[in-house]
Every structure is written in C-alpha cells, then in structure tokens.
ChimeraX commands (.cxc) that place a marker at each C-alpha (Angstrom):
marker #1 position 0.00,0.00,0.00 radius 0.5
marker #1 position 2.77,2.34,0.86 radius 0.5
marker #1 position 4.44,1.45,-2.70 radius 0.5
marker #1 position 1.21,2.45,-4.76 radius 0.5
marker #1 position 2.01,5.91,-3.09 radius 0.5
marker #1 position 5.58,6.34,-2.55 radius 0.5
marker #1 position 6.14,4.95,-6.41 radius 0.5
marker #1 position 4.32,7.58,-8.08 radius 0.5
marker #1 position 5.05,10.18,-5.91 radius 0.5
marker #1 position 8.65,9.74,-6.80 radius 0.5
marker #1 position 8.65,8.87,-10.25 radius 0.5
marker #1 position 5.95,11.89,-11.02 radius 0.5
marker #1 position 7.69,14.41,-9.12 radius 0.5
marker #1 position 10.68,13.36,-10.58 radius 0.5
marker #1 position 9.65,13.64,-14.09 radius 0.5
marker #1 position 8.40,16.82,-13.30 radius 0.5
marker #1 position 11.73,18.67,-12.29 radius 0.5
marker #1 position 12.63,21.31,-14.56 radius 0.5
marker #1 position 9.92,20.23,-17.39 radius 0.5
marker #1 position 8.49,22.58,-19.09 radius 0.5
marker #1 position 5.42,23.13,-17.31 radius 0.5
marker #1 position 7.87,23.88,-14.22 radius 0.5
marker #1 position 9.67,26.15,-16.38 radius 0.5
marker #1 position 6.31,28.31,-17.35 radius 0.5
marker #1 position 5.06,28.06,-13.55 radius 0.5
marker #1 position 8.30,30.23,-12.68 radius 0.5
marker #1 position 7.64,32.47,-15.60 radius 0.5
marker #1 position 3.74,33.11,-14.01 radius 0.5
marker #1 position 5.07,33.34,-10.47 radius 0.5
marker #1 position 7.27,35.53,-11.55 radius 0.5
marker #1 position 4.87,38.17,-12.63 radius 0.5
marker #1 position 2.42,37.85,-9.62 radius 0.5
marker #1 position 1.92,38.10,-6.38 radius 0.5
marker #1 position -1.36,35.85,-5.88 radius 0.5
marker #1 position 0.97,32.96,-5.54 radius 0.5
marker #1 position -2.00,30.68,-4.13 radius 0.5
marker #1 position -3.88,31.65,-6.93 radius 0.5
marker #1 position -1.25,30.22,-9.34 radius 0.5
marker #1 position -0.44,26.97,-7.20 radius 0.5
marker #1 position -4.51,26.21,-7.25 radius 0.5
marker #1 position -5.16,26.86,-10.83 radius 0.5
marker #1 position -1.82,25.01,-11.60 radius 0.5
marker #1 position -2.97,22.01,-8.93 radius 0.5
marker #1 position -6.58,21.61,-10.46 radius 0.5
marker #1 position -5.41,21.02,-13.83 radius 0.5
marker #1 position -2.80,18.70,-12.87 radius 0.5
marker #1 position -5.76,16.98,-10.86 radius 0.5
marker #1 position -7.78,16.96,-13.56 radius 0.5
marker #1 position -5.16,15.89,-16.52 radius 0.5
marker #1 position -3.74,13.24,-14.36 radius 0.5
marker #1 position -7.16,12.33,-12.31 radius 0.5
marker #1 position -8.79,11.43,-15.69 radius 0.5
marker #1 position -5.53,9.84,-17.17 radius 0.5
marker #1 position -5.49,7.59,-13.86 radius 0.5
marker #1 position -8.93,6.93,-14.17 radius 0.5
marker #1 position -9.32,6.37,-18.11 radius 0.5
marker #1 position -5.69,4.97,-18.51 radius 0.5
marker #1 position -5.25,5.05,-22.09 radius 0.5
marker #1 position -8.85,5.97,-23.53 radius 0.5
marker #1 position -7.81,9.23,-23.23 radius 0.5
marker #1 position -4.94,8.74,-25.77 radius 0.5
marker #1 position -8.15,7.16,-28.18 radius 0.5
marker #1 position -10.28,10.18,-27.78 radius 0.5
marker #1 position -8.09,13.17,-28.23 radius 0.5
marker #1 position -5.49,12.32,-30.57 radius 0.5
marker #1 position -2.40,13.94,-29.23 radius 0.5
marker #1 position -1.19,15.59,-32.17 radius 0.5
marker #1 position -3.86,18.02,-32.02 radius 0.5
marker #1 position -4.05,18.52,-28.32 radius 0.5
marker #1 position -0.09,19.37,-28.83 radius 0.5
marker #1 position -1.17,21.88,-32.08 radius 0.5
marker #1 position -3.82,23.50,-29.52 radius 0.5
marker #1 position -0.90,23.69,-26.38 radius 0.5
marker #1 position 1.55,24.86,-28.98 radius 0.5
marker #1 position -0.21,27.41,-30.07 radius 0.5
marker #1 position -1.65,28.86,-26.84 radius 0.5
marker #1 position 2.28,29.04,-25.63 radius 0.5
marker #1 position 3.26,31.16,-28.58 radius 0.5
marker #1 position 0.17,33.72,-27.92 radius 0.5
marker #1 position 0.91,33.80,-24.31 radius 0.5
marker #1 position 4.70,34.40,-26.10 radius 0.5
marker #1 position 3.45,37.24,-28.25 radius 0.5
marker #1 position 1.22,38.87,-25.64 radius 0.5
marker #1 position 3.64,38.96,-23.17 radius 0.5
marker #1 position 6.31,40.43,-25.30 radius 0.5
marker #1 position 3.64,43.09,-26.43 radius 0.5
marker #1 position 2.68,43.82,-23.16 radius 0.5
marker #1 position 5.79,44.67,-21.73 radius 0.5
marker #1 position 5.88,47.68,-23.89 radius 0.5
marker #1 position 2.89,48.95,-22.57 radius 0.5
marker #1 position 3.30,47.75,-18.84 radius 0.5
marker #1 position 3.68,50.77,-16.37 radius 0.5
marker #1 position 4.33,48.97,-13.16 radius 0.5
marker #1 position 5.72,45.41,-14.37 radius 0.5
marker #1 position 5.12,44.22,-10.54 radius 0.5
marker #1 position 1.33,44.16,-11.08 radius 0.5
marker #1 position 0.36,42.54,-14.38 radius 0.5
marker #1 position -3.14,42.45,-15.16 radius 0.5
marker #1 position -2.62,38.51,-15.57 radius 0.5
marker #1 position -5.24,35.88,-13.92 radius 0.5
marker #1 position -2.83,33.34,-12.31 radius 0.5
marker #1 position -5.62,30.66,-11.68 radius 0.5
marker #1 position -6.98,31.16,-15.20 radius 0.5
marker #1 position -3.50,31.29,-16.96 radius 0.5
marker #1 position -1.94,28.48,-14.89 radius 0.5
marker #1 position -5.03,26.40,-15.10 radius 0.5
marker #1 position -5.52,26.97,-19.43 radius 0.5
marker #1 position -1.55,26.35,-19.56 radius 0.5
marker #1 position -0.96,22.71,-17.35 radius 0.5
marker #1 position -4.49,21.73,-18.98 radius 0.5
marker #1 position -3.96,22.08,-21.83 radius 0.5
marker #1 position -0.06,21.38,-22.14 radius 0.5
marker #1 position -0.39,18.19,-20.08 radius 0.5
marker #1 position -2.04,16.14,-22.76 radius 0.5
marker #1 position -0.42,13.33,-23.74 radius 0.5
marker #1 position 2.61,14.32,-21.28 radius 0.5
marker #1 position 5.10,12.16,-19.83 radius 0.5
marker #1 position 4.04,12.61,-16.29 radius 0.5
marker #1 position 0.52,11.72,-17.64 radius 0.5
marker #1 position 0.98,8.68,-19.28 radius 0.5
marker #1 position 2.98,7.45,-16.51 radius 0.5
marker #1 position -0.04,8.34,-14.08 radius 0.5
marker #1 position -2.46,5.93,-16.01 radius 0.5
marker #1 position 0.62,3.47,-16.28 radius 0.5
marker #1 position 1.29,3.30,-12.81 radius 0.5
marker #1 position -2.82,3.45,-12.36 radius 0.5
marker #1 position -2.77,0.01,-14.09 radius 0.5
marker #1 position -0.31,-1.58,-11.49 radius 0.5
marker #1 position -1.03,0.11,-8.28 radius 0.5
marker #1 position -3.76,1.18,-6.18 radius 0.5
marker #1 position -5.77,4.21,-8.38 radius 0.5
marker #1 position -6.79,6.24,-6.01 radius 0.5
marker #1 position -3.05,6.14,-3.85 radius 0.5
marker #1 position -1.47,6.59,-7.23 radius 0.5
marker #1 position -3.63,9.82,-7.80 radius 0.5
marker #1 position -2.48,10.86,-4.16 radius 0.5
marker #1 position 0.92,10.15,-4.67 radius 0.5
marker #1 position 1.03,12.01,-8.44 radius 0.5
marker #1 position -0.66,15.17,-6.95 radius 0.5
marker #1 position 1.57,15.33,-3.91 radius 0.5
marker #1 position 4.62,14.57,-6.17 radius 0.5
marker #1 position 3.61,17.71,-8.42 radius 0.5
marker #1 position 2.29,19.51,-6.09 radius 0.5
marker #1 position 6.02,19.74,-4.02 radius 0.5
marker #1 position 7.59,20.95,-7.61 radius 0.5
marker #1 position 4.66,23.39,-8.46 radius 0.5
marker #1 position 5.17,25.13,-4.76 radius 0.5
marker #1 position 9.34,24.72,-5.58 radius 0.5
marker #1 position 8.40,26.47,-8.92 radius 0.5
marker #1 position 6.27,29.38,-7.64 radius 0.5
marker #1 position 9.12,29.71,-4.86 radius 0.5
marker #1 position 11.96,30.54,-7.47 radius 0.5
marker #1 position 9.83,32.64,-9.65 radius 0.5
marker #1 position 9.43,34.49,-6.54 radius 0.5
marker #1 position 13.21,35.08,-6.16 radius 0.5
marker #1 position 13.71,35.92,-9.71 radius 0.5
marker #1 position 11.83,39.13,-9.12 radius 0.5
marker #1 position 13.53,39.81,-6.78 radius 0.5
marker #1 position 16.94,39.80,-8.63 radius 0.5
marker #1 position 16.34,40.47,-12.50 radius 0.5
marker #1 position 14.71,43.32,-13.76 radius 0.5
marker #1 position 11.18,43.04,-14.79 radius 0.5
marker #1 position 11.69,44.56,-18.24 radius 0.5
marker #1 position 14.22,41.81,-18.41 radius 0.5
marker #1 position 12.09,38.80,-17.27 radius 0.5
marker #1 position 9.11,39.76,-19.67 radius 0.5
marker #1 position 11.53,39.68,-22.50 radius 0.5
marker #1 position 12.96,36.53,-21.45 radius 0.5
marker #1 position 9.35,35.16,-20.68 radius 0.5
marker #1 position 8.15,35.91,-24.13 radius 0.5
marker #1 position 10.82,34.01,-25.90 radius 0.5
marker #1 position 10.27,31.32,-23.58 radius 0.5
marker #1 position 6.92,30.80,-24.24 radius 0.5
marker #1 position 7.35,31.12,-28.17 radius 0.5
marker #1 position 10.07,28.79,-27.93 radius 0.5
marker #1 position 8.37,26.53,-25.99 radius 0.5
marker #1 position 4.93,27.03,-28.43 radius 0.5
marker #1 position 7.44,25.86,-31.70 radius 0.5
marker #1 position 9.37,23.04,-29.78 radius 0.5
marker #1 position 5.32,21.74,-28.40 radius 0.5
marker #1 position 4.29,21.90,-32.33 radius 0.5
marker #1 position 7.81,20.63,-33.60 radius 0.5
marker #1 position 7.63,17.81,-31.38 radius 0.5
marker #1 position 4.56,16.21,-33.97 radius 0.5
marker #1 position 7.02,16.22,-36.65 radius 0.5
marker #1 position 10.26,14.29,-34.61 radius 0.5
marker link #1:1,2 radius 0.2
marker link #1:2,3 radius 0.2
marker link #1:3,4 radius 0.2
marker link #1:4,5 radius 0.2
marker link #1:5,6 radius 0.2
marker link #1:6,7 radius 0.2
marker link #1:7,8 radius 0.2
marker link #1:8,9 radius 0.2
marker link #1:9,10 radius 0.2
marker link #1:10,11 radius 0.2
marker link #1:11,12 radius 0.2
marker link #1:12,13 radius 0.2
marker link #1:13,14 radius 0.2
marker link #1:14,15 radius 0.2
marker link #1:15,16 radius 0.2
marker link #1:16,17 radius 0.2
marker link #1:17,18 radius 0.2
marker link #1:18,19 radius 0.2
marker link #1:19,20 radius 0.2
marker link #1:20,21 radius 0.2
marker link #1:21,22 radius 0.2
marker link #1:22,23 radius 0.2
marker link #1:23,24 radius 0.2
marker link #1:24,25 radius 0.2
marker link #1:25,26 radius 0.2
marker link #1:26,27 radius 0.2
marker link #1:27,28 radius 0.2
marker link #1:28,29 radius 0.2
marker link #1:29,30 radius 0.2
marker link #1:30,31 radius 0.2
marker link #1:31,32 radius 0.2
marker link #1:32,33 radius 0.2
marker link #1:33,34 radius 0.2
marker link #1:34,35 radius 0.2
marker link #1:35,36 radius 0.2
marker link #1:36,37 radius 0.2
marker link #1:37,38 radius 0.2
marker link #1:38,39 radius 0.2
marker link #1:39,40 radius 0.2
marker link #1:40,41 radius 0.2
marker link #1:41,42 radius 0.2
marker link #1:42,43 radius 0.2
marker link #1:43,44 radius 0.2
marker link #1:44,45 radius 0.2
marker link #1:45,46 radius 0.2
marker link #1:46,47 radius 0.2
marker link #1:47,48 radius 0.2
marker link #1:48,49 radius 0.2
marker link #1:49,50 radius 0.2
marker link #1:50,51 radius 0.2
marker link #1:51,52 radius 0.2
marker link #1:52,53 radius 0.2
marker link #1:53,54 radius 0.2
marker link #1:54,55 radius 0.2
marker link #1:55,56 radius 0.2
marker link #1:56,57 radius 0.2
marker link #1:57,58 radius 0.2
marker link #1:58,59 radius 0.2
marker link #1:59,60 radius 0.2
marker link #1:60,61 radius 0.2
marker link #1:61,62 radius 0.2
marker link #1:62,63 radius 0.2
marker link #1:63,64 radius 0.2
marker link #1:64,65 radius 0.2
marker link #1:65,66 radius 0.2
marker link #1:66,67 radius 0.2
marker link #1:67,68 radius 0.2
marker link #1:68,69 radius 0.2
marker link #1:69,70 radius 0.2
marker link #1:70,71 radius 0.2
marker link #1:71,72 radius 0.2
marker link #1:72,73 radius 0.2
marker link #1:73,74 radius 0.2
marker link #1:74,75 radius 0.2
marker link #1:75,76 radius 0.2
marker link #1:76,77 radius 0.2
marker link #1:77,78 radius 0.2
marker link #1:78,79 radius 0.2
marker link #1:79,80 radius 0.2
marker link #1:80,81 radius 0.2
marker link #1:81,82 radius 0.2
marker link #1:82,83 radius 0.2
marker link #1:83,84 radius 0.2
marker link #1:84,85 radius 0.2
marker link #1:85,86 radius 0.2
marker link #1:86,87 radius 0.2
marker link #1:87,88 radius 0.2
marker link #1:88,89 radius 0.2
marker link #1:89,90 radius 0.2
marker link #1:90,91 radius 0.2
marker link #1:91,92 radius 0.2
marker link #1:92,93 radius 0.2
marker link #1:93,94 radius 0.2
marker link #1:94,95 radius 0.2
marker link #1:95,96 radius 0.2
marker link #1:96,97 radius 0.2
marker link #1:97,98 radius 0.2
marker link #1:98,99 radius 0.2
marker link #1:99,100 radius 0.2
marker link #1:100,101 radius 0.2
marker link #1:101,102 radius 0.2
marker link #1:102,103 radius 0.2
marker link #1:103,104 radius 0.2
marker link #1:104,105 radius 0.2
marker link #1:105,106 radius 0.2
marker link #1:106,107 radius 0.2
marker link #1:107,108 radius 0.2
marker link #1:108,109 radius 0.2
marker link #1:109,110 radius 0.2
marker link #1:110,111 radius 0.2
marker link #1:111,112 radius 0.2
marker link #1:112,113 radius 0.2
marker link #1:113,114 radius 0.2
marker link #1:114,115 radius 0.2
marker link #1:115,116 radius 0.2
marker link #1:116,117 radius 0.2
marker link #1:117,118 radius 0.2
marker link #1:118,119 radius 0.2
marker link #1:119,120 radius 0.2
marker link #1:120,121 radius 0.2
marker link #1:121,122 radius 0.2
marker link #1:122,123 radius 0.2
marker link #1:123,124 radius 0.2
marker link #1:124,125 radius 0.2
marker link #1:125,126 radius 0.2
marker link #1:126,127 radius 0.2
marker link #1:127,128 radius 0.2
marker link #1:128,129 radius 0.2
marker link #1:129,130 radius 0.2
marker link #1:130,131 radius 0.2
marker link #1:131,132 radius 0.2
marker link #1:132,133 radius 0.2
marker link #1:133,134 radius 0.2
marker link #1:134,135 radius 0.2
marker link #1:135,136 radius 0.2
marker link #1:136,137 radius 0.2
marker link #1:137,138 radius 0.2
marker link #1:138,139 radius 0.2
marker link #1:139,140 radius 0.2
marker link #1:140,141 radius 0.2
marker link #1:141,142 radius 0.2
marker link #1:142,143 radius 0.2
marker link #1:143,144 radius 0.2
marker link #1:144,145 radius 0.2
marker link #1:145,146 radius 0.2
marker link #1:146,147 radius 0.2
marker link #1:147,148 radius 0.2
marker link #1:148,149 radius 0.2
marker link #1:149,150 radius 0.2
marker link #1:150,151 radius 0.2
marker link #1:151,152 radius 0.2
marker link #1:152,153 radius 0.2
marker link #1:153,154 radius 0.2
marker link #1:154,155 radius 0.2
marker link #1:155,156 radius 0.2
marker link #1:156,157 radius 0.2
marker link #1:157,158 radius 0.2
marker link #1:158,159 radius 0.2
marker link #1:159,160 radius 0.2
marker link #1:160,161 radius 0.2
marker link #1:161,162 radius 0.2
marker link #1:162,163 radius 0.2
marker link #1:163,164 radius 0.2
marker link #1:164,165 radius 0.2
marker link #1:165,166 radius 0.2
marker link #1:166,167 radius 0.2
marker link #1:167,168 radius 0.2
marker link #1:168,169 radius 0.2
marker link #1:169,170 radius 0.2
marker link #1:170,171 radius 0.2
marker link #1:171,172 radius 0.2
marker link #1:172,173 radius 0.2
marker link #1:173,174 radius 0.2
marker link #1:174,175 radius 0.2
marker link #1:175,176 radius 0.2
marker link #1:176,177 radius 0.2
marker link #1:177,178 radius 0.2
marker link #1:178,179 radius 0.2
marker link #1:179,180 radius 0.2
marker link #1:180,181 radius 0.2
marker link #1:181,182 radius 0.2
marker link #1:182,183 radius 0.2
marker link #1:183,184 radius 0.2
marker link #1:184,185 radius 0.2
marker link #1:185,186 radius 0.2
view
C-alpha cells in the first residue's frame, strides 16, 4: 500500500523537475503576487489531466489524438509568447500585471499536459497500483515541484529586472509554443 504511493510520488515528481510546465510556472510566479492563486489553478489542472488519465488509462490517448491537443498547447504558448512580449511595452508597473494566475496556470498545465510524460505514466502506474493512492501520490509529487516552482519565480523578481524577465518570458513561451508543435514532426 505504501508502494502504490511512494512509487508515483517519486517517479511523477521526478519527471516533473525542470519540465516545461515547471519552467512556465516560474515564468507566471514571476509576474504575480497571488501565488495561491497560481499553485490552485496550476494544482486543479494537474488533478484533472492526471485524475482522468489515472482513471481512463489510455482511452484518453483514443479520444483526443495527441497531435492536435499538442497543435492546440503549442499554439496557446506562442500567444501567451506574443502577448507577453507586447505587453511589456505597454506595462507601467511590471510588478502588477493584469494577468489571472488561476486562469492562466489552469488553461496552460491543462492544456499542455495532454499526452505528457508525467501523464501517461499516471495511467501506467494506475494500471499496477492502487488508483486512487497513485492519484495521491502524483498530486503530492507535483504539487512539491509546483510550490518549488512558484518559490523561485518568486526570487527571480527579486533579482532580474522586470523589463528583463518579460523579454525573457516571451521568448520562452514562443520557444516553448514551436518546440510543443515541432515535437509532432520528430
């Protein structure tokens, strides 16, 4: 019972460490201070992606082909890309962005999460172990790297300009969006 937990809270939180959606987490946190906001929005997607990937194990992978879930998370990193480098321009105090960090961490794990690694080991590990511990285990395990995450995008701001992070957070994000939509092709 204690290995249908401690295996997936391990191997998920592992996997997690310095992905992607890690990497965009510190971007957000970066630019907010309604941290809880960001870890909630952020958690409930997770719970959601990973919660239905548990349950459904690979039906999910049947009913949304992942090509054009990737297309769709591709292409909502390289507006979030575009927007942000816009914005910056136009940004008075760049302290206080006008961003929702429940909404935008929510629309950004759901939607980027599909067809993950961290997913498909979820339903994987919900085939061999206990469901519900391996749910429990998975959130826990992200959860622990989402609040690491949020931490560090705190400290950024506190060391790099904010002209300097948007800039850098806009490439990211478009980088991110062509490498998401790339990753059909290779």
């Amino acid at each position: 019972m204690f290995r249908d937990f401690i295996i997936p809270f391990l191997l998920i939180g592992v996997a997690e460490f310095a992905d992607k959606t890690q990497l965009l987490i510190i971007v957000i946190a970066s630019k907010t201070k309604k941290y809880f906001a960001l870890f909630f929005g952020v958690l409930l997607a997770f719970a959601i992606v990973d919660g239905l990937a548990i349950l459904a194990g690979g039906l999910i992978a049947e009913l949304i082909p992942k090509n054009i879930m990737t297309i769709i998370a591709g292409l909502i990193f390289l507006i979030f890309g575009i927007i942000t480098l816009v914005r910056y321009e136009k940004e008075i105090n760049f302290t206080k962005t006008n961003i929702n960090p429940f909404i935008t961490g929510f629309l950004l794990i759901f939607l980027s999460e599909w067809g993950d690694k961290t997913q498909i080991a979820a339903a994987t590990l919900a085939t061999q172990y206990n469901p519900p511990l391996v749910f429990l285990g998975t959130i826990i395990g992200i959860s622990v790297m989402t609040i690491l995450s949020i931490f560090l995008g705190n400290i950024l701001m506190k060391y790099v300009k904010a002209k300097t992070l948007s800039i850098v957070s806009g490439l990211l994000f478009i980088i991110i969006g062509v490498f998401t939509i790339a990753s059909i092709y290779f």
